[in-house]
N, C-alpha and C positions, 0 to 999 in steps of 0.2 A: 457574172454579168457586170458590166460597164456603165456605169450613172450616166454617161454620155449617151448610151441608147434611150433612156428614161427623160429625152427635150423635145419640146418643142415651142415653136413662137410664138408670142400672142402679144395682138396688135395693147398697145400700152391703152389706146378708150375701151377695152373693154375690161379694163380693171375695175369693178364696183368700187366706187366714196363710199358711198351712204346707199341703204336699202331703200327698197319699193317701199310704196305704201300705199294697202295696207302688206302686211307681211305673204299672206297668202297668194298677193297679185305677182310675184316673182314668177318666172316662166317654170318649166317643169321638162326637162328631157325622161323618157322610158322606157330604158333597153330592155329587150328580152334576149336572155345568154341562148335560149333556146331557137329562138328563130332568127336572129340576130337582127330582127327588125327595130327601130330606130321611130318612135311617138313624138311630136312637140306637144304639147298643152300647157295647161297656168297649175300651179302650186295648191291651188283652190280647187282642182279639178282630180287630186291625188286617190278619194275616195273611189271614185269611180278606174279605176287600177288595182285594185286591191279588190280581194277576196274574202269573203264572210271565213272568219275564222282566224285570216291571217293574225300576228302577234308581231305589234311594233314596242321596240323597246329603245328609251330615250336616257340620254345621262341626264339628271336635272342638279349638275354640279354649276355652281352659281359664280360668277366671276366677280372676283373683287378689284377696286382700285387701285390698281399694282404698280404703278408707277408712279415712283415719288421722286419730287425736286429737292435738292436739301445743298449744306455746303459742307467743305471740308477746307479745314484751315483757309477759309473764306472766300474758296471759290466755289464757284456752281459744279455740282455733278449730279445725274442723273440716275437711281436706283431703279430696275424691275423686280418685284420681288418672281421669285420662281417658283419656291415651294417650302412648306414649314420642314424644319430638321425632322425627320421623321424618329422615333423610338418603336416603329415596326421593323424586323430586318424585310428583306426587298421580296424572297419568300412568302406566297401569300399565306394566312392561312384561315383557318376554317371556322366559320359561322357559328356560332355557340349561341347568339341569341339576337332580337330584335335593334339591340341599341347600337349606335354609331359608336366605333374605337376611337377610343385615344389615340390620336394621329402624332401629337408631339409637343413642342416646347411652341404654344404662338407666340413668343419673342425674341424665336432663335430662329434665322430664314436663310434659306439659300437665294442669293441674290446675283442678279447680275449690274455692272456698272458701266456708264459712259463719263466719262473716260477713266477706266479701270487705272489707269497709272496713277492717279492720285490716291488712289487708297491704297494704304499699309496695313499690317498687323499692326492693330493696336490703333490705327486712326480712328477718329469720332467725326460722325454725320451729324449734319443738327437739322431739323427738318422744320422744328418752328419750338417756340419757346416750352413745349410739354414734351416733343420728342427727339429722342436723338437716338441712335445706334452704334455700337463700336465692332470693328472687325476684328473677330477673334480666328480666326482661318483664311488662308488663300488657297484654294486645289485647281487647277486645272481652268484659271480664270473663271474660276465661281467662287465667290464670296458668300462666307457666311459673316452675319451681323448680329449681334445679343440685342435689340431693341429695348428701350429704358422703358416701355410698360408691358403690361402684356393684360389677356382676356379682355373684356370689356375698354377699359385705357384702350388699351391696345387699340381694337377695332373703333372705337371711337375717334379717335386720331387721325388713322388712317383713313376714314372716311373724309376727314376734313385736306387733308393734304395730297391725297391722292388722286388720280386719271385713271379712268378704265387706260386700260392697258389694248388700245387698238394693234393691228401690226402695221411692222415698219414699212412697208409697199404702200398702205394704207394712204398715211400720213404723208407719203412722200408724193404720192398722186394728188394729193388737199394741198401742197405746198405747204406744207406743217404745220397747217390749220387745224384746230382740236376744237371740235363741238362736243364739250362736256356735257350738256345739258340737256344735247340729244342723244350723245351715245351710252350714256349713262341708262337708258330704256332700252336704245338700238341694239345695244352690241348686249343683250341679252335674252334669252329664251323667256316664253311668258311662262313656263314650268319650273324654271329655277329656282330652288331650293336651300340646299348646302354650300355655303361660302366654301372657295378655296381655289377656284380656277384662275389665271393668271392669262387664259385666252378662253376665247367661246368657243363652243362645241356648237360650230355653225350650222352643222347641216338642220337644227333644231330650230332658228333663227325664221325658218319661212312660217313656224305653225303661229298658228291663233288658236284660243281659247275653242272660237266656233268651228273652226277646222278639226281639232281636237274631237269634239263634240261629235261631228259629223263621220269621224273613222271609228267614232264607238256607235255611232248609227246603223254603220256600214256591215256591224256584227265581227269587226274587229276588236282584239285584245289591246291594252297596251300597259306597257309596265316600266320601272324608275330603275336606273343600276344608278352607281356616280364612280367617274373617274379627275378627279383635279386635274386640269389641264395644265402641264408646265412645259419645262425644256424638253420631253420626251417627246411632246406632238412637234412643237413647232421647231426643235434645231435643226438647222438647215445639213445634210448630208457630207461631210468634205474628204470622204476617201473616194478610190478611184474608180474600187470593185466594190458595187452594192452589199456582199456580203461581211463587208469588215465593217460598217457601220453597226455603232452599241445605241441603245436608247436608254435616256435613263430614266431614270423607274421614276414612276408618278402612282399616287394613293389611287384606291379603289374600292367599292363597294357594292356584294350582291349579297342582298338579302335570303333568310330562308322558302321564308312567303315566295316568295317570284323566281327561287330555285324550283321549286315544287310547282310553282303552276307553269313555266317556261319546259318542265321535263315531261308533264303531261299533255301541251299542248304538243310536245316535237311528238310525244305515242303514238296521236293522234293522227300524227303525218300534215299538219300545221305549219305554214311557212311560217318563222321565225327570221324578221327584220328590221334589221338596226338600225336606228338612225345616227348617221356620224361613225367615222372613223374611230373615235374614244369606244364607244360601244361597242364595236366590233371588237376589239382589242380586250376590253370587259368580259366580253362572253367567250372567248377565246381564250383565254386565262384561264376561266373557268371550267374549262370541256375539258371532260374524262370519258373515254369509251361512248362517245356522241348523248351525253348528257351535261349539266352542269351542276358544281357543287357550289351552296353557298360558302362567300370565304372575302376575306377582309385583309389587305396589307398593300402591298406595291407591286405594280407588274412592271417587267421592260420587252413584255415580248415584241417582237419586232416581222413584221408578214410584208415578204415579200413574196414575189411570181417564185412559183414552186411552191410555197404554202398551199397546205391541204386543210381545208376548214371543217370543222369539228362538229359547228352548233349551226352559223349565222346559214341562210338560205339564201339571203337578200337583204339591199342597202339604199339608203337615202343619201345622199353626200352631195358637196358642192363641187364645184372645178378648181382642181388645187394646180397649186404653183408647179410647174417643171423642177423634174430630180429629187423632187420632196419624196421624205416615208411614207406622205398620207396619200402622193399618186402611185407609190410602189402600192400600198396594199389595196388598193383601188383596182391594179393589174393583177394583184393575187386572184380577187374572187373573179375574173377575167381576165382576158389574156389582156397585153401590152397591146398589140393592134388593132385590137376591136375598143379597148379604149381612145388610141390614137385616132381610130376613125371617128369615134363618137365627137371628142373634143375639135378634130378638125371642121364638123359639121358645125358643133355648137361654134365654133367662131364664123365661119361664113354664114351663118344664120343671128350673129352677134348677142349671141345667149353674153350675159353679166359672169365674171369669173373672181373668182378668191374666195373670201370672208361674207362677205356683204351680198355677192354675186347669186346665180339661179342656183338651180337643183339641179338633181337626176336622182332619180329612180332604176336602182341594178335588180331585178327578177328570174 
């Protein structure tokens, strides 16, 4: 397959800035794979869609302030951080008890830089008078950096010098306007939990607390995985034939608990559905012979059209960017056309699209 098949155009006003308010009042599209009929309604309205019984499963990995300003030999340059050096190899493996693993060194990170030419082996970043980092490796234009505190320091610091980390389309549509003070709440899920995401798992971005509430009213399930959001979700594609693209691997976590009741709700013949592309990816990982095992480490699977899905039934997600991974596997659990048709409709219907943008609902 050809990335070139995988476009299409979308008028620049319907890039979402900034979210509805409140979160739930975002629009809502609801395909059905089965009739292929085509719902509009609001975000708020999601329970009534859903089935007593069904089983929503959300990443509540929590996004950190990942972009930092600092200098190097006294000019400005720009850090994102991507992901902590991991001491799991990429290999998941297997669940042995309730607590979160040791994911790695937090003052050793995979980073990326603007403008990357100013950093060397062995340059020092100074970010403000407590921190500063030195680059102890170059691979493949990803930098790693040894940061001068770590744990608590650590996270302390970076709170103080750091930006949510919006994407670059985002800011480029703001004219490189940065609302800290609102996206500091915005560009985060009201379930987030474990620091370590580097972008949001937006499709989670439209719930509320009461919405929440309300799809446990409804006599549905729902349960926590976490996957760190890094360069695996968001790098942009740049081979010619979809199948040479790699992903690289970002941390993950499913518990025992919600291995065990996700394997007996699927007995049951329970639809099982993800919210967000990370999720899906999660639970996918995890599938063995149409069950899942609990297991802790790094995945890079990669689902495109031709993927045969294991666990997930059904998905929540936003309107992602043309030739992205997260519109390929969007085309996995559906075909490429009937997605085209969808999003062709959500623009002449001026549904909100990216990050910030509506829903849809895949069943």
């Amino acid at each position: 397959m050809l990335l070139s098949e995988f476009d299409f155009k979308l008028p620049e006003g319907l890039i979402a800035t900034h979210p509805v308010d409140p979160r739930d009042s975002a629009r809502l599209m609801v395909a059905s794979r089965d009739s292929g009929k085509i719902t509009h309604s609001s975000f708020h309205n999601l329970p009534s869609f859903l089935q007593k019984g069904d089983f929503l499963v959300f990443n509540s990995s929590k996004v950190i302030p990942a972009r930092l300003f600092g200098k190097v030999n006294g000019k400005d340059i720009e850090i994102l951080l991507i992901s902590q050096f991991s001491v799991i190899p990429a290999q998941a493996g297997i669940y042995t008890n309730r607590d979160s693993r040791l994911r790695g060194n937090d003052s050793l990170w995979k980073v990326l830089a603007k403008p990357g030419k100013r950093l060397q082996k062995g340059s020092e970043v100074i970010f403000n008078k407590h921190l500063s980092a030195r680059v102890v490796d170059i691979t493949g234009g990803i930098f790693r950096l040894k940061f001068s505190l770590s744990n608590n320091d650590f996270w302390r610091e970076i709170g103080k010098v750091g930006e949510m980390p919006l994407p670059p389309y985002i800011l480029k549509a703001r004219h490189e306007q940065h609302d800290e003070q609102v996206d500091i709440s915005d560009y985060q899920t009201v379930y987030a939990d474990k620091a370590g995401s580097v972008a949001a798992p937006t499709a989670g971005l439209h719930f509320t607390e009461d919405l929440m509430q309300r799809v446990k009213d409804k006599g549905c399930d729902i349960g926590f995985v976490d996957l760190h959001v890094g360069l695996g979700t968001f790098e942009p594609i740049r081979t010619e034939r979809v199948e040479d693209h790699k992903i690289h691997p970002e941390y993950f976590e499913l518990s025992n608990d919600l291995a065990d009741t996700l394997n007996q709700a699927k007995k049951e013949g329970r639809r099982i559905i993800a919210v967000g592309t990370t999720t899906v990816r999660v639970l996918e990982s995890c599938c063995e012979n149409g069950s899942v095992k609990a297991k802790y480490g790094e995945t890079d699977i990669y689902i495109y059209p031709g993927y045969e899905f294991g666990f997930v039934d059904g998905m929540i997600t936003n309107f992602h960017l043309p030739k992205s991974s997260l519109l390929l596997l969007v085309s996995a659990l559906w075909s490429w056309e009937k997605i085209l048709e969808t999003y062709q409709e959500a623009i002449q219907n001026n549904y909100r699209f990216y990050s910030y943008g509506d829903g849809m609902l895949i069943i």
